[in-house]
KEKE-3310 file (N, C-alpha, C; in steps of 0.2 Angstrom, whole numbers, plus 5000, padded with zeros to 4 digits):
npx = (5395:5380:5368:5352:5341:5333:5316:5309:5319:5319:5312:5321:5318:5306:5309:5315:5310:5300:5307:5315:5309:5313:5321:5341:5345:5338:5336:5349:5349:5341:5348:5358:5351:5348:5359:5363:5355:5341:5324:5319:5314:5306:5294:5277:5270:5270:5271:5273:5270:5257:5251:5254:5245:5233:5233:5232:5219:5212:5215:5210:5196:5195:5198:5187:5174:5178:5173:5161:5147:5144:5128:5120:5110:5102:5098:5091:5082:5074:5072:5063:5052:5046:5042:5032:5024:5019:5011:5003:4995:4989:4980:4973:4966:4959:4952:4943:4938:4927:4920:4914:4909:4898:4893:4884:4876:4872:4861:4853:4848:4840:4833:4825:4820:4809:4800:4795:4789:4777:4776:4780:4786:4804:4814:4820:4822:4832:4842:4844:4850:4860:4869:4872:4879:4891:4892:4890:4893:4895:4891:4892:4893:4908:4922:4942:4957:4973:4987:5004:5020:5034:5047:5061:5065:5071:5067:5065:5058:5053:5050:5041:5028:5021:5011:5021:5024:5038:5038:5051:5056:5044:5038:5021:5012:5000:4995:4995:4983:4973:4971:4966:4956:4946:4945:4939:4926:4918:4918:4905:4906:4902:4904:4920:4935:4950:4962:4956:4950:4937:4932:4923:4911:4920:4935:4951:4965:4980:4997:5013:5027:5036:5024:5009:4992:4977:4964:4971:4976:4990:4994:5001:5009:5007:4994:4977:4960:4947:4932:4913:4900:4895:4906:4907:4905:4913:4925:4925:4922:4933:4945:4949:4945:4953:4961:4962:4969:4981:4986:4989:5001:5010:5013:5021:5031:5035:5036:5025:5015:5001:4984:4969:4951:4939:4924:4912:4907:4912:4917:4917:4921:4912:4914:4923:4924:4910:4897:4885:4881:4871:4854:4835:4817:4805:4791:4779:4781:4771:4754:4755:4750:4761:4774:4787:4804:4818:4833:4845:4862:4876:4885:4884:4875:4868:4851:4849:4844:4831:4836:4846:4864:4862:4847:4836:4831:4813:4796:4789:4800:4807:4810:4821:4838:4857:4867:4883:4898:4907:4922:4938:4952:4962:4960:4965:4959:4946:4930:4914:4902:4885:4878:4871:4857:4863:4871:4871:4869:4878:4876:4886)
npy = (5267:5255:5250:5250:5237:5225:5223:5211:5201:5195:5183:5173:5161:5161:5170:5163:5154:5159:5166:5158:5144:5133:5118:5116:5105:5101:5115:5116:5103:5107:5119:5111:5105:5117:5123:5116:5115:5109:5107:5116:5106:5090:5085:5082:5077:5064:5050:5038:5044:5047:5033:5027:5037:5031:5017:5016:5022:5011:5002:5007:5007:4995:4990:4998:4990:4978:4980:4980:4974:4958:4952:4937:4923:4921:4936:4935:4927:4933:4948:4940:4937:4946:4954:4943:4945:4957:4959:4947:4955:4965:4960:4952:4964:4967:4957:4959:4971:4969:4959:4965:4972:4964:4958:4972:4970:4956:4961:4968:4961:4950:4961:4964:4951:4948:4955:4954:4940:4940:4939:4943:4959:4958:4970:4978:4972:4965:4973:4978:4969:4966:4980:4977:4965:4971:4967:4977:4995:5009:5026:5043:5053:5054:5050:5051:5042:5042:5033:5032:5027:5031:5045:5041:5024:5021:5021:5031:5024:5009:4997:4984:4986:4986:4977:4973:4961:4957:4967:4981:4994:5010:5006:5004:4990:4974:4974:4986:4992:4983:4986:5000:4998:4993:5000:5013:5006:5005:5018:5023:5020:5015:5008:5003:5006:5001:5006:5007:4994:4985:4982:4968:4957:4945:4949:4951:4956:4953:4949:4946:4943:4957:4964:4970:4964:4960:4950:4944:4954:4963:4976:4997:5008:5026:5020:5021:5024:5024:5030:5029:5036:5048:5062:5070:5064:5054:5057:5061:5053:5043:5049:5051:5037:5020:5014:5028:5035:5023:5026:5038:5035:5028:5038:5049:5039:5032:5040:5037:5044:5051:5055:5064:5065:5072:5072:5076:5068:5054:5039:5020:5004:4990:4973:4962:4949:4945:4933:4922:4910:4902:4898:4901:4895:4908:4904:4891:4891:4902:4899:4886:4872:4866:4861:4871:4870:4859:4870:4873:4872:4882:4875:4861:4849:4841:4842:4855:4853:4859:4862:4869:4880:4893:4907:4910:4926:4930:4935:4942:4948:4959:4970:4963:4967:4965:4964:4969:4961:4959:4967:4957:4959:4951:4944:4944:4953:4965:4967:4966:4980:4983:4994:5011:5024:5037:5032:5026:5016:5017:5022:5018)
npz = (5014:5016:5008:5003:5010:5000:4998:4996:5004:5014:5010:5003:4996:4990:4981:4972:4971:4959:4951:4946:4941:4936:4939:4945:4937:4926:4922:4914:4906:4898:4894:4885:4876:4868:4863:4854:4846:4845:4853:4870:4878:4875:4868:4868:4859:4852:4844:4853:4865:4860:4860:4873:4881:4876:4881:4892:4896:4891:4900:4912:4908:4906:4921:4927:4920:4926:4938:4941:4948:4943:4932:4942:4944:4952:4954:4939:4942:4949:4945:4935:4942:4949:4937:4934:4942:4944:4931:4935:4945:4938:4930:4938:4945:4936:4930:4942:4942:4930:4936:4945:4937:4932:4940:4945:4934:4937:4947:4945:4934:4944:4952:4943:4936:4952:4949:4939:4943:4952:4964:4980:4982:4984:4982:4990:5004:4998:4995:5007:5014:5005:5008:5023:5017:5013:5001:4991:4983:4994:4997:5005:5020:5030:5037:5032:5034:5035:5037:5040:5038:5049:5043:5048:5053:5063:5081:5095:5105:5115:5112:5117:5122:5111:5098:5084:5076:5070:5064:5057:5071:5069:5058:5049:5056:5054:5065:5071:5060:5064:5076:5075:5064:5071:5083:5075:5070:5083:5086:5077:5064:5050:5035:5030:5020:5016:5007:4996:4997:5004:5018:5026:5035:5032:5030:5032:5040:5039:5040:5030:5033:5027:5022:5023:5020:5014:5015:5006:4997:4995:5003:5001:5006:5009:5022:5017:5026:5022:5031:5032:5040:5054:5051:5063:5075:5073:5073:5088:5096:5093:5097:5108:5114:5117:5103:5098:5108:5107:5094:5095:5102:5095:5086:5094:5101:5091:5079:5069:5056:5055:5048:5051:5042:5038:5026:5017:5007:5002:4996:4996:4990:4985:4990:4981:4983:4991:4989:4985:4995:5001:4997:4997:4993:4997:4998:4991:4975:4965:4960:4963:4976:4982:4994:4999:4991:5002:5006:4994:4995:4989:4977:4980:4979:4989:4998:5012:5028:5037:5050:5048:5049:5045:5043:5036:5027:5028:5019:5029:5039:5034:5042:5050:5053:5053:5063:5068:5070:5087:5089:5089:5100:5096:5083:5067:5061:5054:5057:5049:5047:5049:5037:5039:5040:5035:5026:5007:4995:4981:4965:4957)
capx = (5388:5378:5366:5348:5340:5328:5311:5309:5324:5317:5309:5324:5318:5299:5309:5320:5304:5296:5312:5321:5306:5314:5327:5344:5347:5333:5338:5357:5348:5336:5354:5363:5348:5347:5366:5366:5348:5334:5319:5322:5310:5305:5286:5272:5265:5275:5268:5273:5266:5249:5250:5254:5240:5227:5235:5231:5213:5210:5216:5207:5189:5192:5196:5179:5172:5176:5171:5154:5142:5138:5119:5118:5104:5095:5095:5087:5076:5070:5067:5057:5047:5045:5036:5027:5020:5015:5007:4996:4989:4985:4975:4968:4961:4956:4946:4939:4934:4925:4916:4910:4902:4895:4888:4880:4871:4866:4857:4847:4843:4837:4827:4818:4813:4807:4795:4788:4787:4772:4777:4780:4793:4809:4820:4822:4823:4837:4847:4846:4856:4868:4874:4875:4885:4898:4893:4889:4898:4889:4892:4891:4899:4912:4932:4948:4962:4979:4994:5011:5027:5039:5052:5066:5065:5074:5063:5069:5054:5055:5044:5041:5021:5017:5012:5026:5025:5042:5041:5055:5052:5043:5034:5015:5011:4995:4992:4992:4979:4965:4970:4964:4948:4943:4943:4934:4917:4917:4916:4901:4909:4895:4906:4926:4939:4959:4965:4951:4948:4932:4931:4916:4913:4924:4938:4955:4969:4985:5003:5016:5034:5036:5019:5002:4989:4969:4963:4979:4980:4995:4994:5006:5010:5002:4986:4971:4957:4939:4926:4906:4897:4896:4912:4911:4904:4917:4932:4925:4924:4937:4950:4948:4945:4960:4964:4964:4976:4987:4987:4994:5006:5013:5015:5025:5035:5040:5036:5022:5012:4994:4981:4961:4950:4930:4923:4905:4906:4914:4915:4918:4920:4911:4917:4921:4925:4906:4895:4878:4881:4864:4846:4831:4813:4801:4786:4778:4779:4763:4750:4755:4750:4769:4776:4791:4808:4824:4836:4852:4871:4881:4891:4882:4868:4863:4846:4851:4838:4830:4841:4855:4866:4860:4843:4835:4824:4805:4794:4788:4806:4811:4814:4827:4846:4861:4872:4889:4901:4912:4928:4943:4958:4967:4958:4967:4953:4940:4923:4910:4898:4879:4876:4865:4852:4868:4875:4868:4872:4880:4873:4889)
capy = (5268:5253:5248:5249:5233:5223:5222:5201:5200:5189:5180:5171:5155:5161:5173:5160:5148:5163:5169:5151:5139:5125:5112:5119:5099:5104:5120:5113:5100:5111:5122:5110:5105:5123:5125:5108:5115:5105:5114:5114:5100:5087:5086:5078:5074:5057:5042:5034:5049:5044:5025:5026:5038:5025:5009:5019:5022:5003:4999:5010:5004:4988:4990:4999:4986:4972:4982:4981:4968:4953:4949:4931:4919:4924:4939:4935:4924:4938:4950:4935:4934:4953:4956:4941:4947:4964:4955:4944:4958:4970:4954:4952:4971:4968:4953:4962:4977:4962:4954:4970:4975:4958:4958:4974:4965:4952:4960:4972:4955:4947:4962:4963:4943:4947:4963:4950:4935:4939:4938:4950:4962:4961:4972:4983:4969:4962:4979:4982:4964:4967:4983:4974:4962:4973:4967:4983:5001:5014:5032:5045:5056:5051:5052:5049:5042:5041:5030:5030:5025:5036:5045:5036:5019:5021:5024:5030:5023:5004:4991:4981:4985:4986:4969:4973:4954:4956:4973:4987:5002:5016:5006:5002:4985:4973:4973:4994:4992:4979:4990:5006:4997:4992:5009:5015:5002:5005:5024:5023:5019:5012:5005:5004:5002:5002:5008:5005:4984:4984:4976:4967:4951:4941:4951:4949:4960:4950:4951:4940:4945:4965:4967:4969:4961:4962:4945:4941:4956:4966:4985:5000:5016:5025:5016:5029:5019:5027:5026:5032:5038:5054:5064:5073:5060:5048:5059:5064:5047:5037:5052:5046:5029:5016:5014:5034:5035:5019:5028:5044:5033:5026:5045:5049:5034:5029:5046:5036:5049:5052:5064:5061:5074:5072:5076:5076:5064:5047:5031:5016:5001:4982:4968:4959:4941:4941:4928:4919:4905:4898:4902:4895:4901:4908:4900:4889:4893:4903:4894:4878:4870:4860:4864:4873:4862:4863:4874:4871:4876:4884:4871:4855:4845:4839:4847:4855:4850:4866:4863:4873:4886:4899:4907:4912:4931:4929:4940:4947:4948:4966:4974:4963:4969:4962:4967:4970:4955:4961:4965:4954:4963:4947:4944:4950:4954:4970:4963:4972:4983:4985:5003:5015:5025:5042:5031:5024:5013:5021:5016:5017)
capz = (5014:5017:5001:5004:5009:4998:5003:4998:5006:5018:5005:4995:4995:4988:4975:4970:4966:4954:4945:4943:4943:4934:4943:4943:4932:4919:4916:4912:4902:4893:4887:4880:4868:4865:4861:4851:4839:4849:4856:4876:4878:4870:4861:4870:4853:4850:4843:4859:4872:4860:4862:4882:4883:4873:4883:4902:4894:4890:4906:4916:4908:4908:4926:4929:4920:4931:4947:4940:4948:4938:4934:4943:4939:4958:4949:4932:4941:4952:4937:4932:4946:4947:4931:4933:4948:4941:4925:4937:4948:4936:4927:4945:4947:4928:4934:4948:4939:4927:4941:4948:4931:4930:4947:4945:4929:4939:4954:4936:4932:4951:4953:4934:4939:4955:4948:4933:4948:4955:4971:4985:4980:4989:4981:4996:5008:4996:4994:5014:5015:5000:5011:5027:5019:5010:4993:4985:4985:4996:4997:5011:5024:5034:5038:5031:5042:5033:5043:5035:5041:5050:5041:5050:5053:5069:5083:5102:5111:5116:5106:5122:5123:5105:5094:5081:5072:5068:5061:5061:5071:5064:5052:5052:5056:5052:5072:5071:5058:5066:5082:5074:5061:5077:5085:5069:5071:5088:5085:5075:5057:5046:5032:5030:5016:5018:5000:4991:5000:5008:5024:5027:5040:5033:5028:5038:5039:5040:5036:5025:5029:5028:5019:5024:5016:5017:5009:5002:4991:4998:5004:4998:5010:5015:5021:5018:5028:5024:5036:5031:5046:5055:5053:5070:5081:5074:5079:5095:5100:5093:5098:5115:5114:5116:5099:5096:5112:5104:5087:5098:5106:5089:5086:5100:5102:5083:5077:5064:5055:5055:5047:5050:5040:5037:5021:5017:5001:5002:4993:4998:4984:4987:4992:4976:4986:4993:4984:4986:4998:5002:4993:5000:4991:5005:4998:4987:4968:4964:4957:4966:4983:4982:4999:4996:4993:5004:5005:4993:4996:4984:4976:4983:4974:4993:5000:5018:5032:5039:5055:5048:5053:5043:5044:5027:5028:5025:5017:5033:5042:5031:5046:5054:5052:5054:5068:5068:5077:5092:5084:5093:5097:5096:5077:5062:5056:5055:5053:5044:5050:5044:5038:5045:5035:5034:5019:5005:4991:4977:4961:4952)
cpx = (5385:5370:5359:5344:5334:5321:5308:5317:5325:5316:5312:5321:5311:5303:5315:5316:5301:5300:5314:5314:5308:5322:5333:5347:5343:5336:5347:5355:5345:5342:5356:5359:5347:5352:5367:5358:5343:5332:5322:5319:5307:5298:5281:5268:5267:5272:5269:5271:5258:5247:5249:5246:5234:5229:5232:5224:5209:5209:5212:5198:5190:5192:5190:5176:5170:5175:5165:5152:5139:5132:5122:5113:5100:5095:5091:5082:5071:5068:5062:5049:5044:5039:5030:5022:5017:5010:5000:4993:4985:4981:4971:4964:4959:4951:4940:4934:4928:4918:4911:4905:4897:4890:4883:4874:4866:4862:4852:4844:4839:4832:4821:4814:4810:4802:4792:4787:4781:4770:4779:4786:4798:4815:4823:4825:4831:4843:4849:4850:4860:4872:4875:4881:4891:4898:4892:4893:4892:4896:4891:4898:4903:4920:4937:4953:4969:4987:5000:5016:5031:5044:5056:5063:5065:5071:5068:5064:5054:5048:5040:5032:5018:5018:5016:5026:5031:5043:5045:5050:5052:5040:5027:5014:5002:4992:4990:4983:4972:4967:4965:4956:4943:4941:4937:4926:4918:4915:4911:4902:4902:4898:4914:4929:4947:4962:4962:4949:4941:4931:4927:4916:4918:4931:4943:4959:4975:4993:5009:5023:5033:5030:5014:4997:4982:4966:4965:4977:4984:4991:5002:5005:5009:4996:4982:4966:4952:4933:4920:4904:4897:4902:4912:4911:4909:4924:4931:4925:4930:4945:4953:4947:4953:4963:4966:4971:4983:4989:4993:5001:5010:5018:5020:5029:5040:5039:5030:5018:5003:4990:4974:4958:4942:4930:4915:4903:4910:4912:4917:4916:4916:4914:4917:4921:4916:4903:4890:4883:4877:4857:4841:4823:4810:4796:4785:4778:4773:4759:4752:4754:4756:4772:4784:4800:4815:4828:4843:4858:4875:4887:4892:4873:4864:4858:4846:4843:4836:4833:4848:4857:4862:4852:4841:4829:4818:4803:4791:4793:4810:4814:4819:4835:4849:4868:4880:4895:4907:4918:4932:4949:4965:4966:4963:4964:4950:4935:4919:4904:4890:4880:4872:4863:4858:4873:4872:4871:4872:4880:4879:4893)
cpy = (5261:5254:5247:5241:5230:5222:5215:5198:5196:5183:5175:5165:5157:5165:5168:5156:5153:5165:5163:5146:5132:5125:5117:5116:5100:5110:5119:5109:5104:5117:5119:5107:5109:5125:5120:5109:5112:5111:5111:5108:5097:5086:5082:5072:5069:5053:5039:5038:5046:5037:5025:5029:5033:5019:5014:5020:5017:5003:5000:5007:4999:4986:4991:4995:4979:4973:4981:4975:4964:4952:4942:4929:4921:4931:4938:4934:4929:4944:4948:4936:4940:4954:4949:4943:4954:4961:4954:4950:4964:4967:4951:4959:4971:4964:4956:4967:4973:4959:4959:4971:4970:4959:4963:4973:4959:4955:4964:4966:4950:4953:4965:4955:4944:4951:4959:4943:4934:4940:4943:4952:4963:4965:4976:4980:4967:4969:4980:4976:4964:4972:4981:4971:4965:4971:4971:4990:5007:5020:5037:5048:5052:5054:5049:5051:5040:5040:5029:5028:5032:5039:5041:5029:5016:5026:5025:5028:5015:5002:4985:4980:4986:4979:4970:4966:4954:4963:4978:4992:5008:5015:5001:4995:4982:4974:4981:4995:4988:4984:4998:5004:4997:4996:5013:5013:5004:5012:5026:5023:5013:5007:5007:5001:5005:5002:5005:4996:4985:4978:4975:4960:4945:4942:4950:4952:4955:4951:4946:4944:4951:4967:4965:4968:4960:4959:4942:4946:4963:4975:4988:5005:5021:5022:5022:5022:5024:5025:5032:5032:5048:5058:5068:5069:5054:5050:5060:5056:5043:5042:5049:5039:5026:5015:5022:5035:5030:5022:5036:5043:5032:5034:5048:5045:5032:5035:5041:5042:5045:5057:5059:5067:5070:5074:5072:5069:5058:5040:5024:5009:4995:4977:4962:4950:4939:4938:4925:4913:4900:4902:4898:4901:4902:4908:4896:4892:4895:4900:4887:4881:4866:4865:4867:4871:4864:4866:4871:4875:4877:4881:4865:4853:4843:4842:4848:4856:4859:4867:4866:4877:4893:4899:4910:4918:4928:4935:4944:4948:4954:4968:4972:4966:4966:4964:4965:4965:4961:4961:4962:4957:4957:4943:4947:4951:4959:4967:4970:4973:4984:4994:5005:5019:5032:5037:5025:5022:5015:5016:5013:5009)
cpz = (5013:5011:5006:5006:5006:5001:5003:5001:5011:5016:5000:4994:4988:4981:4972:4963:4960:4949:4940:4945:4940:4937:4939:4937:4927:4916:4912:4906:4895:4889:4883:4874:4865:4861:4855:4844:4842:4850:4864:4878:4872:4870:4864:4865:4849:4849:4850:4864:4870:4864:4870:4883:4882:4877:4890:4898:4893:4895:4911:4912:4908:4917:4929:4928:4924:4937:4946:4944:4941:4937:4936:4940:4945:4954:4942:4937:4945:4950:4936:4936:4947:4942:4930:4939:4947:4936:4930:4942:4945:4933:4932:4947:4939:4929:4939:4945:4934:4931:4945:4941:4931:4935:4948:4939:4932:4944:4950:4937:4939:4950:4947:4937:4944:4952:4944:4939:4949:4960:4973:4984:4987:4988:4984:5000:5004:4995:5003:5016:5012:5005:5017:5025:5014:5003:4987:4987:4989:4998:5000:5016:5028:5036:5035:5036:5037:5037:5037:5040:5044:5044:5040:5053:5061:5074:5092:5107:5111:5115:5111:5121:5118:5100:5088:5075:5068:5064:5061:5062:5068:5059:5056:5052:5054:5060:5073:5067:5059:5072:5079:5068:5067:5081:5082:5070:5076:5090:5081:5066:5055:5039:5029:5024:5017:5008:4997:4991:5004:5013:5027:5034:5040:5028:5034:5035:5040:5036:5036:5028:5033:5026:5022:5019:5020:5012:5003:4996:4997:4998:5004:5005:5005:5015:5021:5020:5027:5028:5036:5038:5047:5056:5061:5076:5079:5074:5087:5099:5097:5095:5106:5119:5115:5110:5097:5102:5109:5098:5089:5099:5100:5087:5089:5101:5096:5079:5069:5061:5052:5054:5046:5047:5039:5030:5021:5011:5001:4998:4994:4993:4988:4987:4987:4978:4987:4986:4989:4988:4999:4999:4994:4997:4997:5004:4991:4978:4968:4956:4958:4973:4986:4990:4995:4996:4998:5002:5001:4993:4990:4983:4980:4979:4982:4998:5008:5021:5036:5048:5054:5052:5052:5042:5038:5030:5025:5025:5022:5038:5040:5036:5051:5050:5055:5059:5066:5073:5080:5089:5090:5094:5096:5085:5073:5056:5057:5052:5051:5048:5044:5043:5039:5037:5035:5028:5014:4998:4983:4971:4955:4952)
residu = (UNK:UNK:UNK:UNK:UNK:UNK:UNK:UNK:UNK:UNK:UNK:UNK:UNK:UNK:UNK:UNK:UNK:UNK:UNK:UNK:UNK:UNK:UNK:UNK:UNK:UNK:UNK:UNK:UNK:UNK:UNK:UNK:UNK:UNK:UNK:UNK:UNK:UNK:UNK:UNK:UNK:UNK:UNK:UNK:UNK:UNK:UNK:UNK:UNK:UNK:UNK:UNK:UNK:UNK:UNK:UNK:UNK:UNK:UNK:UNK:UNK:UNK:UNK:UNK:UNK:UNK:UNK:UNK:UNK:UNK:UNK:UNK:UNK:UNK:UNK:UNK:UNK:UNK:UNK:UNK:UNK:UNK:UNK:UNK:UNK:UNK:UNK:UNK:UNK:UNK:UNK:UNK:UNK:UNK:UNK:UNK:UNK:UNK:UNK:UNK:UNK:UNK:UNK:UNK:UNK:UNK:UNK:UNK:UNK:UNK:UNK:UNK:UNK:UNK:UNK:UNK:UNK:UNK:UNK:UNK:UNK:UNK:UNK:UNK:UNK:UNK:UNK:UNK:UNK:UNK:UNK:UNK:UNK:UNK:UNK:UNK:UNK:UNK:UNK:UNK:UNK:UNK:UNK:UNK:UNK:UNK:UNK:UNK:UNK:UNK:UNK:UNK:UNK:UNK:UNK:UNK:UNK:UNK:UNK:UNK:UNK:UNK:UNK:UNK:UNK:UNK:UNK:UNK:UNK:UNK:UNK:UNK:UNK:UNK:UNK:UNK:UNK:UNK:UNK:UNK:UNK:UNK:UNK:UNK:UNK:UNK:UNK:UNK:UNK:UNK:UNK:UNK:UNK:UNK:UNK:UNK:UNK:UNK:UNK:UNK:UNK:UNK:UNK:UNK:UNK:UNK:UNK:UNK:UNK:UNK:UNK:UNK:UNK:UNK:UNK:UNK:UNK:UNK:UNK:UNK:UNK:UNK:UNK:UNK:UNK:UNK:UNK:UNK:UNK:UNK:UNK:UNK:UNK:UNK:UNK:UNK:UNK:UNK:UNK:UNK:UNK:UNK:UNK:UNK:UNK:UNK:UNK:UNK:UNK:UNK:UNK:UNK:UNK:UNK:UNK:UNK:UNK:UNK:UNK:UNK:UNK:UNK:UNK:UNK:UNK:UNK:UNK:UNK:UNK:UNK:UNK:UNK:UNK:UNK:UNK:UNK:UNK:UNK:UNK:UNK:UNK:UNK:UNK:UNK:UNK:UNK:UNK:UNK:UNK:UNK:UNK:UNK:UNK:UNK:UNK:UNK:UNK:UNK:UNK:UNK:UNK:UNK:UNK:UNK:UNK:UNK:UNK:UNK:UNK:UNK:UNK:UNK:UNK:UNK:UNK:UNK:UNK:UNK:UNK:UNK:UNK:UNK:UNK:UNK:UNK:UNK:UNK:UNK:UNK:UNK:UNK:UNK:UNK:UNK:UNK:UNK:UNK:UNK:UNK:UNK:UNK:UNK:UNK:UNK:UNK:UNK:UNK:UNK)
# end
């Protein structure tokens, strides 16, 4: 009669590993410490199991150790220059904000002397020239245009036709930005700032490196550029313009991102750089017949001859304005536009 056959009977090797798992030389070893009083194995817990373990612990942190990067000294000294460079510009926006309080104290004090003077009040005439010239904050509708950088860096359209100045693709350049101010004045923009910079006649966008700068003070991503005017007449035309089709194109090419949006209330700060250049009176001292003396230059004792360049308003002159200069698409500059009577100068 022939004996049932096992059902792991296939399986000897796998029941051999589960019945017998230790060596056939261990389990021989492990009897004769059994037959001889030992336990079958010997004790993990050994003074010398400890020490090994403590000496491979040493080892291994001091290796970690020496994988670390050393501080260098172009490091330290680039720390250094790091927090010296934060220190000075928040003592540079401390200054500003300073200059601006002051500024508004002295134009209080211009037009208090003009109103005891005697003479023809120009405080209107002098407020419709501070907002031509970007020197005070005005307030009013308009748009917000916010340009950031791509995602990716790494763009699949070819850089051939765009002024890049050395930029990677995908990121915004200072030539995107005079390309798109430019757009902005030209579409009825009445007054413009790029993160809180006011861009007046003699404002220039330019770029150091990888950074963009707007009167050598550096701009962060994203740029928000505010522009006071009509919010719809200043989409409908600058969407179609050249600079709105290049802003597309940036879009589609380097994948840049762009959001334009209106809003009824805007502010726009003043240009703390402007400053009294030339001052010429426009008549006689009242109560003299003394003709009236030439005109002096800010920061010169010698009296300029009435052939200058510049033309000094007279009291009956209120209603000329200042027109806005042709922007250059070769400029890396947005020059500054007069404002129109849709925004007005905000007294804060």
């Amino acid at each position: 009669m022939i004996a049932p056959r096992r059902p792991d009977e296939s399986m000897t090797l796998l029941t051999t590993m589960m019945e017998r798992p230790l060596d056939a030389g261990y389990q021989e070893a492990a009897d004769r410490r059994a037959a001889a009083g030992l336990p079958p194995a010997t004790s993990t817990r050994t003074v010398l199991v400890v020490v090994l373990a403590i000496l491979a612990g040493f080892l291994f942190a001091v290796a970690a150790q020496s994988l670390r990067p050393k501080p260098t000294a172009a490091v330290a000294v680039k720390k250094v220059l790091v927090t010296r460079i934060e220190t000075l510009q928040k003592h540079g926006s401390d200054q500003e904000a300073r200059v601006a309080a002051l500024g508004k104290q002295v134009r209080d004090l211009e037009a208090l002397a003009l109103q005891q003077s005697g003479g023809p009040d120009l405080t209107a005439q002098i407020k419709d020239l501070e907002v031509q010239a970007a020197a005070v904050p005005l307030k009013g509708p308009g748009v917000t245009l916010t340009v950031d950088d791509a995602a990716s860096t790494v763009a699949d359209g070819t850089a051939g036709s765009r002024p890049s100045s050395g930029f990677e693709d995908g990121r915004v350049t200072s030539a995107d930005l005079q390309i798109i101010v430019n757009g902005l004045w030209g579409s009825g923009a009445e007054a413009i700032s790029i993160n809180g910079h006011r861009l007046s006649s003699t404002a220039a966008i330019r770029f150091a490196g990888q950074a963009i700068i707007v009167d050598f003070r550096p701009l962060s991503r994203p740029y928000v550029i505010t522009a006071l005017g009509d919010p719809q007449g200043i989409q409908q035309l600058f969407e179609p313009s050249f600079a709105g089709l290049y802003l597309s194109q940036l879009t589609d090419q380097y994948k840049i991102r762009s959001v334009m949006a209106g809003a009824d209330s805007l502010t726009v700060p003043g240009d703390s750089s402007a400053r009294l250049e030339v001052a010429q009176p426009i008549g006689p001292t009242v109560g003299s017949t003394a003709p009236a003396p030439p005109a002096l230059r800010s920061g010169s004792s010698t009296p300029q001859g009435s052939g200058g360049a510049s033309s000094t308003p007279t009291g009956t002159s209120s209603s000329s304005r200042l027109t806005p200069s042709a922007p250059a698409s070769s400029a890396a500059q947005g020059t500054g536009s007069p404002a129109s009577p849709t925004s007005q100068e905000n007294p804060s």
